[in-house]
C-alpha positions in Angstrom: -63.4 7.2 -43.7 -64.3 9.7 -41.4 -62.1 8.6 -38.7 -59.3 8.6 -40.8 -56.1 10.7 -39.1 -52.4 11.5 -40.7 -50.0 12.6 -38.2 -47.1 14.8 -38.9 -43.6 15.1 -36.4 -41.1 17.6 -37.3 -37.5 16.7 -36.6 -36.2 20.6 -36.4 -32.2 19.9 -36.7 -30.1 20.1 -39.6 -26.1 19.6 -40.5 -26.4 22.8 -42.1 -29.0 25.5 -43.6 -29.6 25.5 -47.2 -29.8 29.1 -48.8 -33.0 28.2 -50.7 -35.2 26.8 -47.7 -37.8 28.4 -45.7 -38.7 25.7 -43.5 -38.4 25.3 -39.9 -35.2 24.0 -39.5 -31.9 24.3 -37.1 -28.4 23.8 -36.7 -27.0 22.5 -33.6 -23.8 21.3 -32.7 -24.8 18.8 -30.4 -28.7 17.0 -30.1 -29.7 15.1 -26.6 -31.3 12.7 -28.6 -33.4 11.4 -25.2 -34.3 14.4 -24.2 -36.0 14.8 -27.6 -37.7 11.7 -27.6 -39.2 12.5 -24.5 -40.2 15.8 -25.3 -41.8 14.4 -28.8 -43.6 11.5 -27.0 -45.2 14.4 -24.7 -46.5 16.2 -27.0 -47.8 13.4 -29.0 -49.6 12.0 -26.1 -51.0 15.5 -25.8 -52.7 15.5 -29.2 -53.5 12.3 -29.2 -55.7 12.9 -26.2 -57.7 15.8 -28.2 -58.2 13.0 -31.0 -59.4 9.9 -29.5 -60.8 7.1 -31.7 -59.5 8.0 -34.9 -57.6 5.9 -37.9 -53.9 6.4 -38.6 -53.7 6.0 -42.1 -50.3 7.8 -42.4 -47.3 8.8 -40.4 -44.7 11.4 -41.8 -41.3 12.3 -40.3 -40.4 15.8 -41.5 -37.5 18.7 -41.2 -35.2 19.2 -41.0 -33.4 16.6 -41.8 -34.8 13.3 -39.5 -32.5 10.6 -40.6 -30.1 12.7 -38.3 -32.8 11.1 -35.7 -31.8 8.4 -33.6 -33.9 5.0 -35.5 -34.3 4.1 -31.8 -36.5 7.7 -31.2 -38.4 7.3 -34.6 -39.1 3.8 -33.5 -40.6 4.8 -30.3 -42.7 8.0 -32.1 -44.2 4.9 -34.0 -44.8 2.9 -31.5 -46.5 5.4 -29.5 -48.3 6.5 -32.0 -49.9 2.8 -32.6 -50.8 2.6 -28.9 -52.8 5.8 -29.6 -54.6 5.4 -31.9 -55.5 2.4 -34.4 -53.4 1.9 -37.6 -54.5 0.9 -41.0 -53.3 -2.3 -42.4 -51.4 -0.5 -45.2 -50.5 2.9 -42.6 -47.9 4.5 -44.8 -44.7 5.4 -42.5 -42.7 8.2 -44.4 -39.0 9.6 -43.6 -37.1 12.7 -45.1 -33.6 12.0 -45.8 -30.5 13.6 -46.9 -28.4 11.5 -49.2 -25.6 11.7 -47.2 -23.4 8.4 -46.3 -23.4 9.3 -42.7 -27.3 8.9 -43.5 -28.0 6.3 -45.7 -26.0 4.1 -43.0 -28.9 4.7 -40.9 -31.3 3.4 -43.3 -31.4 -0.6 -42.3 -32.0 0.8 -38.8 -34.8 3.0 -40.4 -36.9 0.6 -41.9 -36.7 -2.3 -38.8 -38.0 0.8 -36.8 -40.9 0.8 -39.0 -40.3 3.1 -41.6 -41.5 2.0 -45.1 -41.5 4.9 -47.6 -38.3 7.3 -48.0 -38.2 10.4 -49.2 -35.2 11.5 -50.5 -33.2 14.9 -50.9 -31.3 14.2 -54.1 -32.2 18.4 -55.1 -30.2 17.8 -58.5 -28.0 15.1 -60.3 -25.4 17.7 -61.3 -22.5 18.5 -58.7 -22.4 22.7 -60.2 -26.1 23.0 -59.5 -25.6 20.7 -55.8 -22.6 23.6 -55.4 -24.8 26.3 -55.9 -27.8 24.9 -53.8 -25.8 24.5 -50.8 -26.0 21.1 -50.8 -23.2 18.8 -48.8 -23.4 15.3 -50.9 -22.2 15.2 -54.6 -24.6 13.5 -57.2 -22.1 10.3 -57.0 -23.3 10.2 -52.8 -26.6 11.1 -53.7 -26.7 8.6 -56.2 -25.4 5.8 -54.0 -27.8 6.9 -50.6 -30.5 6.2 -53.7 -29.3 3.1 -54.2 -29.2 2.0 -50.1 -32.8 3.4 -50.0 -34.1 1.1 -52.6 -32.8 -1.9 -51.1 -34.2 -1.2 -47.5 -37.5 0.4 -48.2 -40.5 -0.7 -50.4 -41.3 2.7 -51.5 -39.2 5.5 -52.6 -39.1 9.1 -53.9 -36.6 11.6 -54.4 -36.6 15.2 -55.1 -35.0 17.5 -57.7 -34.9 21.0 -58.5 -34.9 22.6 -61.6 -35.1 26.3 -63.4 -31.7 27.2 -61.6 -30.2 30.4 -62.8 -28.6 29.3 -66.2 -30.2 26.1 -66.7 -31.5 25.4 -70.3 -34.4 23.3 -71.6 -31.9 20.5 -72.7 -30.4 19.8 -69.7 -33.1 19.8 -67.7 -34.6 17.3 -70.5 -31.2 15.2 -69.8 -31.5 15.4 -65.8 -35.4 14.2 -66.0 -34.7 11.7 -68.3 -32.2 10.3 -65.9 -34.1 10.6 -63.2 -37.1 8.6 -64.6 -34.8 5.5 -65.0 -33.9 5.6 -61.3 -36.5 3.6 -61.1 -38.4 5.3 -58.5 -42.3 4.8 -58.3 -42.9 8.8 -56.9 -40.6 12.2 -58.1 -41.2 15.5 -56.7 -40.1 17.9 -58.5 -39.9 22.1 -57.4 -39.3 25.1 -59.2 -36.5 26.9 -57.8 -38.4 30.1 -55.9 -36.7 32.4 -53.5 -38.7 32.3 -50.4 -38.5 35.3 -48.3 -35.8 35.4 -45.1 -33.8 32.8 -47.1 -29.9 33.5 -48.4 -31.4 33.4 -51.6 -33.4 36.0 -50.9 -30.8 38.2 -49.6 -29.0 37.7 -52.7 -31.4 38.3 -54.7 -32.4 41.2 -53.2 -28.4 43.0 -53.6 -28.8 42.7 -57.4 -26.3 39.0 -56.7 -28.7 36.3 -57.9 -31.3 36.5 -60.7 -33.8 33.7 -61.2 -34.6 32.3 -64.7 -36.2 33.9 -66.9 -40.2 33.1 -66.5 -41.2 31.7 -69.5 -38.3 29.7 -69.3 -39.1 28.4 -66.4 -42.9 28.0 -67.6 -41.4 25.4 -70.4 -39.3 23.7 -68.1 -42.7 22.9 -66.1 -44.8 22.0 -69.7 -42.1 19.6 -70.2 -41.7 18.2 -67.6 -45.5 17.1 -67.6 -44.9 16.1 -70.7 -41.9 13.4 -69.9 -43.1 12.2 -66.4 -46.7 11.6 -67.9 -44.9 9.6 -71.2 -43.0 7.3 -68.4 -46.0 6.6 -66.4 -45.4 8.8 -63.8 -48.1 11.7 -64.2 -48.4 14.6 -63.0 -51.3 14.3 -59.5 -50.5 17.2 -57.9 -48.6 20.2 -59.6 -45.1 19.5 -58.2 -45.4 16.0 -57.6 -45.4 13.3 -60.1 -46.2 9.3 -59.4 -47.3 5.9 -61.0 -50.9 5.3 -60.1 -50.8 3.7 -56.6 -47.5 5.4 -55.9 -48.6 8.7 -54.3 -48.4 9.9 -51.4 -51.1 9.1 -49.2 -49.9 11.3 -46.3 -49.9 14.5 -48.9 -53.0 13.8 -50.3 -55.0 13.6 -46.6 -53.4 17.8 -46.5 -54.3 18.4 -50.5 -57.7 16.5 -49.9 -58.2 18.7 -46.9 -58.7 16.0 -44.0 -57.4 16.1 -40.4 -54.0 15.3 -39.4 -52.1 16.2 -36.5 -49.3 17.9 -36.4 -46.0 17.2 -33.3 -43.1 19.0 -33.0 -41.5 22.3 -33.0 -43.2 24.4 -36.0 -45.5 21.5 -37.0 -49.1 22.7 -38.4 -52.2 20.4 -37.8 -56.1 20.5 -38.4 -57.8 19.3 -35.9 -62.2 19.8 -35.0 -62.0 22.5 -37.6 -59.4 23.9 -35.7 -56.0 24.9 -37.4 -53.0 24.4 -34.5 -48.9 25.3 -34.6 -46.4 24.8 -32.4 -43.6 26.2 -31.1 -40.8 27.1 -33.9 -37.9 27.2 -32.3 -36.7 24.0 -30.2 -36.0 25.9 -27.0 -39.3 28.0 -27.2 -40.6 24.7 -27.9 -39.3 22.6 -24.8 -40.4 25.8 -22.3 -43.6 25.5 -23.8 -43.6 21.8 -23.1 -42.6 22.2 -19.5 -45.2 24.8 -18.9 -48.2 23.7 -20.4 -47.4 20.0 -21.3 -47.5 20.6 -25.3 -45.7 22.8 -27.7 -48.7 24.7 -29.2 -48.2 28.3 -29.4 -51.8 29.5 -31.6 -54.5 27.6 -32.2 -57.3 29.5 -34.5 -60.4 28.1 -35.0 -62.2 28.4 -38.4 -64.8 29.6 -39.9 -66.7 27.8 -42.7 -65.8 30.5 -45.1 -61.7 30.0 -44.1 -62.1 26.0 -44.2 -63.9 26.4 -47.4 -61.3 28.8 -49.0 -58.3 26.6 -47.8 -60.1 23.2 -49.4 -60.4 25.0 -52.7 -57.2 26.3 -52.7 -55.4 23.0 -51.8 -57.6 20.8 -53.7 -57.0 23.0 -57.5 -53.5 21.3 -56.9 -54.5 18.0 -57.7 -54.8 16.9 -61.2 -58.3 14.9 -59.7 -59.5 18.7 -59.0 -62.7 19.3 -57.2 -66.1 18.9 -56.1 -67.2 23.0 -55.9 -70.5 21.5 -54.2 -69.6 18.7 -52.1 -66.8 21.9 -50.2 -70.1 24.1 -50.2 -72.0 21.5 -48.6 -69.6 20.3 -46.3 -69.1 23.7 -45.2 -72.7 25.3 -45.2 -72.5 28.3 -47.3 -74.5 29.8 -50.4 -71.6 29.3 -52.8 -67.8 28.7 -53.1 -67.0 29.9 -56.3 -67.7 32.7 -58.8 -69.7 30.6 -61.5 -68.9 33.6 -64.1 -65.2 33.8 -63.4 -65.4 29.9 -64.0 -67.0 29.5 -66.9 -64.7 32.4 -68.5 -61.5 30.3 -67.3 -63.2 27.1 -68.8 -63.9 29.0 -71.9 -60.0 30.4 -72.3 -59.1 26.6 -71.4 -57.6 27.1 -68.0 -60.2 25.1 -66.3 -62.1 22.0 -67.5 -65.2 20.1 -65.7 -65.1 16.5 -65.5 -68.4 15.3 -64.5 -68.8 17.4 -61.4 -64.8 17.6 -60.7 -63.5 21.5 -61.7 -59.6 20.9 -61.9 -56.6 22.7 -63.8 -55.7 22.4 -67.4 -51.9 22.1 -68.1 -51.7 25.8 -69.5 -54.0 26.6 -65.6 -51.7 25.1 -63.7 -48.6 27.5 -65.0 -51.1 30.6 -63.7 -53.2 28.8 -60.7 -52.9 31.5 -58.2 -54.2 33.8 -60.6 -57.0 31.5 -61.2 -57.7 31.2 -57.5 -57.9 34.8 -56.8 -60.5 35.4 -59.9 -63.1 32.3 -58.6 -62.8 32.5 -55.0 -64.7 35.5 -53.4 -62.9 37.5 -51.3 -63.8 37.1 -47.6 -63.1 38.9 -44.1 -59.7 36.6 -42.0 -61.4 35.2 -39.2 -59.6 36.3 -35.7 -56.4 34.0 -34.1 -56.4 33.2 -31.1 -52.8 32.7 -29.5 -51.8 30.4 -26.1 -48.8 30.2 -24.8 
């Protein structure tokens, strides 16, 4: 539906930073939980004045860590956002939460607020690997927060990660298989990477921390195709895993390149053909706020070349793939992809053609960005413009 809309609001606080993660996300000793609500109801009144007349088909509260968020703020946020625009019947209202008990206590108050799908931040079921990813709940908590989540919300998924330093085949086999009888309808499940500015990182780069081996780590991600798709959660996109009708309908609007609007310090949205960030960091964000009345700090419109690029790149995720001419036509060019380069990937079985659908093979998906650089032409970055 072409008045369909996703909305995104970033919760930027955290009890502590995690020496794997890269996203925008702060630790503060004390939160005026009013003063954010007010400051988040701003600037979602802001965008939702630049996007009159749409469809929310999906909300997403993202971090961070916002089940530190007052339920009474997250109820408001939905409220509000209601009142702007229209909501589907089915709107799909999604929280990240840490599995921690101080947390999962919130969880009733969650869901009468309006949340109805739970995202949860198990990262591992082994209390070495929890150690060693900086994680403050032990897989007994974790475990337990699962268990409080199921009974409160109607839909849940957790997340894990695996190809840890050390970690063999086996046990990742054992912590999968576990996992799967959880009983969860949706896993998403990373690849340990070290993202740059990250402790990790730093580790890494003194010589202190060495990742897996690669083709260890390429198993690990063949298997675990293998299991999820054997227990009826397949593999739709290529970290996320989900019983048909389970996935996440608020991911899919980004992978399936569709508009969604994006509050709070750091957030991204897509707006008009327009891309649009905030504000990282909370303060920058609240002058930003006061001065202007939102927290955007760049908004860069683009081209159809960019928008194409981005919608090829973020639809080859998907297991569903593709439709090379319906992103040429939507975007007006000549041609999206290098036909040549494709039909050498198709012939080496990295790519396959479903009807009119161009998607990953399992053996493409291990080497997609490869595979993206060799059928997209290369084009000139359209300029950014920056506000303040």
């Amino acid at each position: 539906m072409a008045g369909d809309l996703a909305l995104y609001l970033h919760w930027p606080f955290c009890v502590s930073k995690c020496p794997y993660c890269d996203f925008n996300s702060h630790v503060r000793e004390s939160i005026d939980q009013q003063a954010w609500r007010d400051a988040l109801l701003a600037d979602l009144a802001y965008e939702a004045g630049l996007l009159p007349g749409r469809r929310l088909t999906s909300i997403f509260f993202g971090g961070g860590t916002p089940s530190l968020m007052d339920p009474a703020t997250a109820g408001a946020l939905i409220e509000a956002a209601k009142s702007h625009w229209s909501a589907s019947d089915d709107v799909e209202i999604t929280l990240e939460a840490n599995p921690s008990s101080v947390e999962a206590a919130r969880f009733a108050d969650l869901a009468a607020a309006g949340i109805n799908r739970v995202s949860l931040g198990l990262q591992s079921l082994d209390d070495s690997a929890l150690r060693f990813l900086g994680r403050a709940h032990s897989a007994r908590e974790g475990l337990a927060a699962l268990d409080v989540a199921q009974r409160h919300f109607g839909r849940v998924s957790f997340d894990l990660i695996y190809a840890l330093p050390g970690q063999t085949i086996a046990e990742w086999q054992a912590m999968l298989d576990t996992a799967l009888a959880l009983g969860t309808g949706h896993l998403s499940l990373y690849q340990l990477t070290i993202e740059p500015g990250t402790r990790f990182a730093a580790l890494h780069a003194a010589g202190k921390l060495a990742p897996l081996d690669t083709d260890e780590a390429a198993d690990m991600f063949e298997l675990t195709g293998e299991v999820t798709a054997a227990a009826g959660l397949p593999l739709y996109e290529i970290s996320n895993h989900a019983r048909p009708g389970e996935e996440s309908r608020h991911n899919l609007t980004y992978w399936r390149y569709a508009d969604y609007a994006g509050v709070g310090p750091g957030a991204h949205g897509r707006r008009h053909g327009q891309r649009t960030v905030r504000h990282k960091k909370p303060e920058n964000f609240f002058s930003g706020l006061a001065r202007n009345g939102h927290g955007i700090v760049e908004e860069a419109p683009l081209s159809p070349i960019e928008s194409a690029d981005e919608a090829l790149v973020m639809g080859l995720r998907l297991a569903e793939g593709i439709d090379p001419e319906a992103i040429r036509s939507r975007f007006g060019l000549d041609r999206l992809i290098d036909d040549r380069a494709v039909a050498r990937l198709v012939a080496s079985g990295h790519l396959s053609w479903t009807g009119d659908r161009l998607h990953t093979t399992p053996a493409g998906r291990l080497l997609l960005d490869h595979i993206l650089g060799q059928i997209a032409d290369p084009h000139p970055p359209s300029a950014v413009i920056r506000s303040a």
